[in-house]
N, C-alpha and C positions, 0 to 999 in steps of 0.2 A: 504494500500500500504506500502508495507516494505521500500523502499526504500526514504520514508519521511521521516522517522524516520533517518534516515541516514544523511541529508542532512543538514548543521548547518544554523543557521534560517538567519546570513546575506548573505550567496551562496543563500538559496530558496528566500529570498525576491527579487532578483534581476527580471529585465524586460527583458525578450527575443522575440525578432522579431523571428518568425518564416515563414519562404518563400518557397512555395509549388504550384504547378499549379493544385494538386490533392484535392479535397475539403474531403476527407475521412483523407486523409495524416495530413491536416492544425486540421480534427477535433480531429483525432487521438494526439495529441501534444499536441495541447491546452488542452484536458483532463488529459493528462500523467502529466503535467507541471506542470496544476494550480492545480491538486488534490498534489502536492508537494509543493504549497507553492506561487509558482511563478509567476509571472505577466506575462500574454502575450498577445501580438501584433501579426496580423496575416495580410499576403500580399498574394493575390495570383498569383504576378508577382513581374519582379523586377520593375515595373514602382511603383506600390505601395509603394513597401517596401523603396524606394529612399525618396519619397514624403514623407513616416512613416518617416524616418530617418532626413528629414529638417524640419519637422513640430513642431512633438509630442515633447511635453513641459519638460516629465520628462524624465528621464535616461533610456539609451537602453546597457542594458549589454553584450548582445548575440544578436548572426544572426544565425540560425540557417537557413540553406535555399537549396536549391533541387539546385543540380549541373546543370541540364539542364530544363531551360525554357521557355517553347516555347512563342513566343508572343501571345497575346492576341488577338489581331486582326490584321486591316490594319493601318502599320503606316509609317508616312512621314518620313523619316531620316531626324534631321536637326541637325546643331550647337547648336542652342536655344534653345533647349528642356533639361529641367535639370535633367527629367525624364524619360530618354531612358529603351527600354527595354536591355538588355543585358545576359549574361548569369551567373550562380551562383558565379565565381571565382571573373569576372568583377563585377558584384554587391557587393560584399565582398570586395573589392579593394574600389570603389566607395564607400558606407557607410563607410569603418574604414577612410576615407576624411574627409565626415561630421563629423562623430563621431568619436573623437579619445580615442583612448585604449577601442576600441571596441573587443569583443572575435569573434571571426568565427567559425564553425560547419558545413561541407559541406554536405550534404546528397546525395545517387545515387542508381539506384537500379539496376545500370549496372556499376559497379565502376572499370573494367578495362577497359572496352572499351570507358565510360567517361571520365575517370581522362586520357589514354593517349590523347585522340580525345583535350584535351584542355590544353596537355601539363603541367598537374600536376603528379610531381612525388611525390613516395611514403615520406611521412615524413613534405609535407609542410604544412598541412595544417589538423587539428585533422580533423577525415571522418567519417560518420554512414552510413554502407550500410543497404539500406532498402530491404525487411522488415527489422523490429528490435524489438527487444523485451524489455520491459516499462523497466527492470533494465540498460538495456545496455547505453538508452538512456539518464537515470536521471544520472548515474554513470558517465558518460563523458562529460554529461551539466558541473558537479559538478567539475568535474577533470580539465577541460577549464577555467572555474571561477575561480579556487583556483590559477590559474597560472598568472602572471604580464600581464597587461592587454594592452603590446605591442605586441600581437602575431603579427600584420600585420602591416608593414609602410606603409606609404603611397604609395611608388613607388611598392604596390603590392608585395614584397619581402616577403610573408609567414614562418611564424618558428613555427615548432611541436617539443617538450621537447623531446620527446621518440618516436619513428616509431613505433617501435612495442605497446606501450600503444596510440598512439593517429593515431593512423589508422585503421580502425574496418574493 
């Protein structure tokens, strides 16, 4: 893989959660990822990737995770649940909470008619439309990484450095 060699060894050591409801998607990643170096973590909702996020002991660099995901099953709405299912943008909001100076990566494989449907404009938030191809993906892991590791406050208020470099 060319694009290993590319990637300087503390960007690849980093841990990236990756959130996908497509089990081809999560294994497609996880191979692209760790054959570059990288640790990863894999949820296949956001009820997981919530739980990944207040559990696991060591550091979580990246969320890499599917803009739209469906629930898993039947579930109760409640207050008390710390682990609601939600959608990509809200899960991103909710993990950079627990974790702060967390990076975000949105993924879509409908990304106009997603990103309007939830009210994300163009520039907020670095975006992979899927399909994608293994340089595109490692190149804008890397690019996300190399940047100050406040893209998202807490109150949800997203910042992409460049629209046109961080919106695929």
């Amino acid at each position: 893989m060319s694009g290993a060699q590319n990637i300087p060894h503390t960007t690849a050591s980093a841990t990236i959660l990756v959130v996908d409801d497509e089990p081809s998607i999560l294994k497609l990643c996880k191979t692209l990822l760790e054959g570059s170096g990288f640790t990863v973590l894999q949820a296949e909702g956001s009820s997981d990737a919530l739980r990944i996020c207040a559990e696991h002991k060591g550091p979580i660099d990246l969320l890499l995770t599917d803009l739209i995901l469906p629930p898993p099953g039947f579930q109760i709405a409640s207050s008390s649940n710390p682990f609601p299912h939600v959608h990509g943008l809200e899960l991103a909001v909710r993990a950079a909470t627990i974790r702060k100076g967390l990076h975000v990566i949105l993924m879509s494989g409908n990304p106009d008619k997603d990103l309007a449907s939830r009210g994300i404009k163009r520039g907020m938030l670095p975006f992979l439309g899927k399909p994608f191809e293994q340089e595109r993906l490692l190149h804008l892991v890397q690019d996300v990484l190399a940047q100050p590791a406040s893209l998202m406050d807490v109150s949800g208020q997203a910042k992409a450095a460049n629209d046109e470099e961080w919106f695929g």
